[in-house]
SENUSE-386440 format. One record per residue (C-alpha): residue in one letter; x, y, z. Coordinates in steps of 0.05 Angstrom, whole numbers, always signed. Example, Ala and Ser with C-alpha at 12.3 -4.5 7.8 and 13.67 -1.06 7.14 Angstrom:
BEGIN
["a", [+246, -90, +156]],
["s", [+273, -21, +143]],
END
This chain:
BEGIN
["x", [-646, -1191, +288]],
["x", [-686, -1147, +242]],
["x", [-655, -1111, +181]],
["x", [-713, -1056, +181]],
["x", [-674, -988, +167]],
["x", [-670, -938, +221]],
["x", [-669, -863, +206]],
["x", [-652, -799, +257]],
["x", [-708, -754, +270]],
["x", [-679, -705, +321]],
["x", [-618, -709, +361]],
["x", [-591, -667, +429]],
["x", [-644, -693, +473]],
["x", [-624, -712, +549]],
["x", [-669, -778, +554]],
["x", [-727, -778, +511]],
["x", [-795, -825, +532]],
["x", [-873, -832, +535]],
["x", [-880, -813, +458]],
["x", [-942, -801, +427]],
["x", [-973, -780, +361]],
["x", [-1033, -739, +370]],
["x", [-1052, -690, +320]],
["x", [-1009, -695, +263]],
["x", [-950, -687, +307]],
["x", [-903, -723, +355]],
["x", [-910, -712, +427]],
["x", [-848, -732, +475]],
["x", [-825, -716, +543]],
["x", [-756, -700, +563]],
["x", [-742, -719, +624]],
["x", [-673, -671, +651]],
["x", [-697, -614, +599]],
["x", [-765, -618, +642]],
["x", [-802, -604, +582]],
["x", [-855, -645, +535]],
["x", [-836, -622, +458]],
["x", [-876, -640, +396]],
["x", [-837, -656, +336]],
["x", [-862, -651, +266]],
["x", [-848, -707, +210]],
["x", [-786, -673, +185]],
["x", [-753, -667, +251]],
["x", [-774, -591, +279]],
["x", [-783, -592, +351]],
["x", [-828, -536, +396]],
["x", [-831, -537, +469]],
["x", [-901, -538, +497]],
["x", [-904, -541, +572]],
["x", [-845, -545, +627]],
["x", [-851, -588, +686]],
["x", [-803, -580, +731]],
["x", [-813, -648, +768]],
["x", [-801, -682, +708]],
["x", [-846, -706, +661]],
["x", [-860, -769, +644]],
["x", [-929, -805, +617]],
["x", [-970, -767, +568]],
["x", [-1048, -777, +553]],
["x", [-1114, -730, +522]],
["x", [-1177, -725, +557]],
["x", [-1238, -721, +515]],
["x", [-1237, -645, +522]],
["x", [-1174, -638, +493]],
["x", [-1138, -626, +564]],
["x", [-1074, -654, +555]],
["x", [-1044, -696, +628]],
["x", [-984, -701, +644]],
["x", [-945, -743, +701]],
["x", [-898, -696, +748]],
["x", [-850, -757, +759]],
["x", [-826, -726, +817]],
["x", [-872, -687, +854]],
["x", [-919, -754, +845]],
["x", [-978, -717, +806]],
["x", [-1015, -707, +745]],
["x", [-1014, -645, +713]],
["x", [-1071, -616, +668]],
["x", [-1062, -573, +613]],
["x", [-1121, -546, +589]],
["x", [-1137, -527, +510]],
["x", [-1121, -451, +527]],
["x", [-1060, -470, +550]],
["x", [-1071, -466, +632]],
["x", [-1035, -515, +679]],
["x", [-1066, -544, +742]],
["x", [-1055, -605, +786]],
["x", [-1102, -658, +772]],
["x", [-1086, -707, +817]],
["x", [-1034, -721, +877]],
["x", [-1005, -794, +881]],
["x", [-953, -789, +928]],
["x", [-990, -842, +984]],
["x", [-993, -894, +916]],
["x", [-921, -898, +900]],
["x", [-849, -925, +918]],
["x", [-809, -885, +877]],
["x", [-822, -838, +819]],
["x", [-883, -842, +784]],
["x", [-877, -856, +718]],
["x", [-918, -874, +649]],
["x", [-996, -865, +640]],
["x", [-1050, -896, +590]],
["x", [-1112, -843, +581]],
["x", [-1175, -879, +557]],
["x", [-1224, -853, +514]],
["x", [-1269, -827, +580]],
["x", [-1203, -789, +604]],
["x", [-1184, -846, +662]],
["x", [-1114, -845, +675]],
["x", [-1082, -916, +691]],
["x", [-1008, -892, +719]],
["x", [-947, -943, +737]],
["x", [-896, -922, +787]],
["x", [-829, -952, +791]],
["x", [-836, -977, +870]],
["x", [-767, -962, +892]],
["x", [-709, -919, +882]],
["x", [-683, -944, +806]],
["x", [-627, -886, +799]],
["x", [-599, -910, +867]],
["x", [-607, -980, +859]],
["x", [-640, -998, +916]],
["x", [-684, -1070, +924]],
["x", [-734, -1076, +873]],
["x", [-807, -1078, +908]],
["x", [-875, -1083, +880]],
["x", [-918, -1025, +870]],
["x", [-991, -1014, +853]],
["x", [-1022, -990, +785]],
["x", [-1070, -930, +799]],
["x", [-1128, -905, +762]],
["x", [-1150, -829, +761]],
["x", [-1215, -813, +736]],
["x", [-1237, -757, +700]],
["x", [-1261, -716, +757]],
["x", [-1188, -729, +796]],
["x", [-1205, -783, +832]],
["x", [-1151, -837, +850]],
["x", [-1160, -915, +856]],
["x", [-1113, -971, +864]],
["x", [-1129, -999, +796]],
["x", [-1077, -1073, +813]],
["x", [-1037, -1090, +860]],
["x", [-971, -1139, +854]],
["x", [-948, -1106, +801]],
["x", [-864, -1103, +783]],
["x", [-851, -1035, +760]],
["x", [-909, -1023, +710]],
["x", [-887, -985, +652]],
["x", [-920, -979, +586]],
["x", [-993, -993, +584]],
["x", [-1025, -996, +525]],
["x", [-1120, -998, +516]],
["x", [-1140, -1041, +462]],
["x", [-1184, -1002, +414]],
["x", [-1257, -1030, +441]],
["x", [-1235, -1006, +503]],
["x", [-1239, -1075, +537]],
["x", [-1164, -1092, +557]],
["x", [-1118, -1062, +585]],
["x", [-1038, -1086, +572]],
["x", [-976, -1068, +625]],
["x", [-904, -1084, +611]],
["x", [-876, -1099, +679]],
["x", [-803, -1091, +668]],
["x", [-765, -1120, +719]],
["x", [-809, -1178, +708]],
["x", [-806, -1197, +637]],
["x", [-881, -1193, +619]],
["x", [-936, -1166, +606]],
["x", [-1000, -1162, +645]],
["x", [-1065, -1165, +616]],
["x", [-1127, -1143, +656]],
["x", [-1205, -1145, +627]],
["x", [-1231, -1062, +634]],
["x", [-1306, -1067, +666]],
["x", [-1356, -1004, +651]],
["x", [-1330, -961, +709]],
["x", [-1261, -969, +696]],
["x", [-1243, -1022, +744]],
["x", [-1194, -1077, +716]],
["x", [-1221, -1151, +727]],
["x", [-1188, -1208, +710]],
["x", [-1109, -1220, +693]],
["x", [-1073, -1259, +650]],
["x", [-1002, -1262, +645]],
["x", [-960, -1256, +575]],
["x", [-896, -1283, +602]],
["x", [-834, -1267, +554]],
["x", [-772, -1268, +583]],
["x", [-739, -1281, +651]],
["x", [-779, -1273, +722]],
["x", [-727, -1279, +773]],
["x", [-751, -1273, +852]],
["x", [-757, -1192, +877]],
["x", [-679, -1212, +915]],
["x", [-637, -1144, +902]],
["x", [-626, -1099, +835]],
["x", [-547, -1129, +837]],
["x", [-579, -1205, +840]],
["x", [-635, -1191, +794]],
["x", [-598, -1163, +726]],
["x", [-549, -1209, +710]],
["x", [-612, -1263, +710]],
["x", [-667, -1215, +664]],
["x", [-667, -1224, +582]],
["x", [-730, -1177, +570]],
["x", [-746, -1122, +605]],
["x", [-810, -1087, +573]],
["x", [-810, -1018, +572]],
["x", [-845, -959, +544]],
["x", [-901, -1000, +491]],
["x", [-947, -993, +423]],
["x", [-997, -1037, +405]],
["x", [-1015, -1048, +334]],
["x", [-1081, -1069, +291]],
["x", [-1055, -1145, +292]],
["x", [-1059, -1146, +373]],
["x", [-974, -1142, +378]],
["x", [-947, -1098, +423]],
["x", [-877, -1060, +408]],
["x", [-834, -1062, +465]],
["x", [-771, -1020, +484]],
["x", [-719, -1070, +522]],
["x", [-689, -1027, +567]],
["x", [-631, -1072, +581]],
["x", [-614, -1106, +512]],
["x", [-616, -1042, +463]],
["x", [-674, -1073, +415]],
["x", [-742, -1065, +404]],
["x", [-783, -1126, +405]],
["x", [-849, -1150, +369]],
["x", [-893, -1188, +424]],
["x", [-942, -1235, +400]],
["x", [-1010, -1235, +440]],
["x", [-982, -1291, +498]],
["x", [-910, -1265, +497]],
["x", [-877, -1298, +437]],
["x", [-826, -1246, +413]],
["x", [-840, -1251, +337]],
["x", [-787, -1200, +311]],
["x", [-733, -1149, +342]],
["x", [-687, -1096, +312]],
["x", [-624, -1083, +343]],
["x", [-612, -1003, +359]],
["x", [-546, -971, +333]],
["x", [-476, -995, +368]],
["x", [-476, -948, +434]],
["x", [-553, -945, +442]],
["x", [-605, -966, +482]],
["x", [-676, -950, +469]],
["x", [-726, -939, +525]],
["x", [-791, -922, +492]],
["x", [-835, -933, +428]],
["x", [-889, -906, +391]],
["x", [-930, -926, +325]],
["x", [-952, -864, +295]],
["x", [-952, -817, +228]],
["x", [-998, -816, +172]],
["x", [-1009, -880, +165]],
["x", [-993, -914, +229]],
["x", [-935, -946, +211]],
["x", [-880, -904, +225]],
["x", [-847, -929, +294]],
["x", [-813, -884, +346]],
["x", [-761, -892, +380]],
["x", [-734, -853, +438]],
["x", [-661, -875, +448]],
["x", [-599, -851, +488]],
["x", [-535, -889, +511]],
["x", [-561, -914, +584]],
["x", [-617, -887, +634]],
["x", [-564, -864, +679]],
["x", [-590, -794, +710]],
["x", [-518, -761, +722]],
["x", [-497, -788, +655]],
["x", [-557, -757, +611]],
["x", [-562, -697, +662]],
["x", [-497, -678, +639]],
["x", [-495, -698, +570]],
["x", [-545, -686, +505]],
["x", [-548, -751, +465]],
["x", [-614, -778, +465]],
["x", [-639, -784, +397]],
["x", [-702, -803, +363]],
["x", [-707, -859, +314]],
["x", [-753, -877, +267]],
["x", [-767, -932, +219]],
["x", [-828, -968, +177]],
["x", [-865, -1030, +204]],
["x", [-926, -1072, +177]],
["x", [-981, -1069, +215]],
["x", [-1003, -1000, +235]],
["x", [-1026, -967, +301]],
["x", [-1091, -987, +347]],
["x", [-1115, -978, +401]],
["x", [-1086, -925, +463]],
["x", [-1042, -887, +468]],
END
């Protein structure tokens, strides 16, 4: 386990995920506040923009349009710089349950996971498709086959894209051609891969379940473990290289390398991902601590 010290940023979220830093500040959504926030270094929180089906994924365009996925209602949302909301694309005939996180490249293409079936109730895990949006709103099954693509991650040439599949235990890897399409995949497999059977069958048998992801300048992605309350350092190929374990009664479902330098790591953490339970309650928290290598690449 890691010994890297962990400090409190801001407490009373419900269930804090997709952070970002962009512009000298943090970005997060919250999912059952329905609100993004931004959160300086020294822990003072704004809200920017409600979305009342839930936000999730965050991502800039090159305009400075900030998207934003509507877990619910199955869309992205734009908001432009003067501060204007409109839909920018509908997804509902793309996904089997909510959507969920996003990847915005550096020509404002939106690659978007959703979670393919009903997680909150439990129901059979299915596969699902990644989707891409381009910049004029367009939608395009982007991979198919995937199992619950999560975190995505660009590397900073803009040539690969990286998708934690967390009921699955690994990470795909797909080649980015010039218009956006994904080529070839390779497969960084780092924990467990047990048959799509049901959610009951399939938990007891997972040890890794990639979450919400960071990449850094050596080519390692942080992950969020969703089910074992650690944050792991994935070598390219799926080595795990380092973890840290969260606080006792924590989980942590999301991670982002950010600050001045790049080496400050987020972490959005809360007891479980249970929607009555953080509904009703206000303990999400956001944790921070120092790391070696700094941030590349997108988000």
């Amino acid at each position: 386990m890691g010994t890297r010290e962990l400090s409190t940023l801001l407490e009373g979220g419900h269930f804090f995920e997709s952070p970002r830093w962009h512009e000298g500040r943090w970005w997060v959504s919250d999912f059952y506040r329905q609100a993004v926030l931004t959160v300086t270094t020294d822990g003072a929180s704004e809200e920017v923009l409600r979305v009342e089906g839930q936000p999730s994924g965050l991502g800039w365009m090159p305009d400075g349009s900030l998207l934003v996925v509507s877990m619910r209602e199955h869309k992205l949302l734009r908001r432009a710089p003067d501060g204007s909301v409109s839909e920018h694309a509908d997804l509902t005939e793309y996904c089997g349950g909510h959507l969920n996180d996003m990847v915005v490249d550096a020509q404002g293409r939106a690659y978007v996971g959703n979670f393919g079936f009903d997680l909150m109730s439990f129901a059979d895990p299915a596969e699902s498709v990644l989707v891409r949006v381009d910049p004029d709103g367009s939608v395009h099954v982007a991979a198919e086959g995937m199992r619950f693509p999560n975190g995505s991650m660009i590397t900073p040439d803009g040539a690969r894209l990286i998708v934690a599949e967390t009921i699955s235990g690994r990470f795909s890897v797909f080649e980015i051609a010039a218009d956006g399409s994904l080529g070839e995949r390779t497969i960084w497999q780092t924990g467990a891969s047990p048959p799509l059977t049901t959610f009951a069958e399939m938990l007891p048998q997972e040890t890794f379940t990639p979450d919400g992801c960071t990449l850094d300048a050596e080519g390692h992605v942080w992950a969020a473990d969703a089910v074992f309350q650690r944050v792991c350092r994935v070598a390219p190929g799926g080595e795990i290289v380092e973890e840290i374990a969260m606080p006792e009664g924590l989980g942590v479902f999301a991670c982002m390398l950010g600050g001045d330098d790049g080496r400050t790591l987020l972490l959005c953490c809360a007891p479980d991902f249970a929607e009555e339970a953080r509904r009703a309650a206000r303990e999400a928290v956001l944790l921070t601590t120092t790391v070696d290598a700094p941030h590349a690449g997108y988000p």
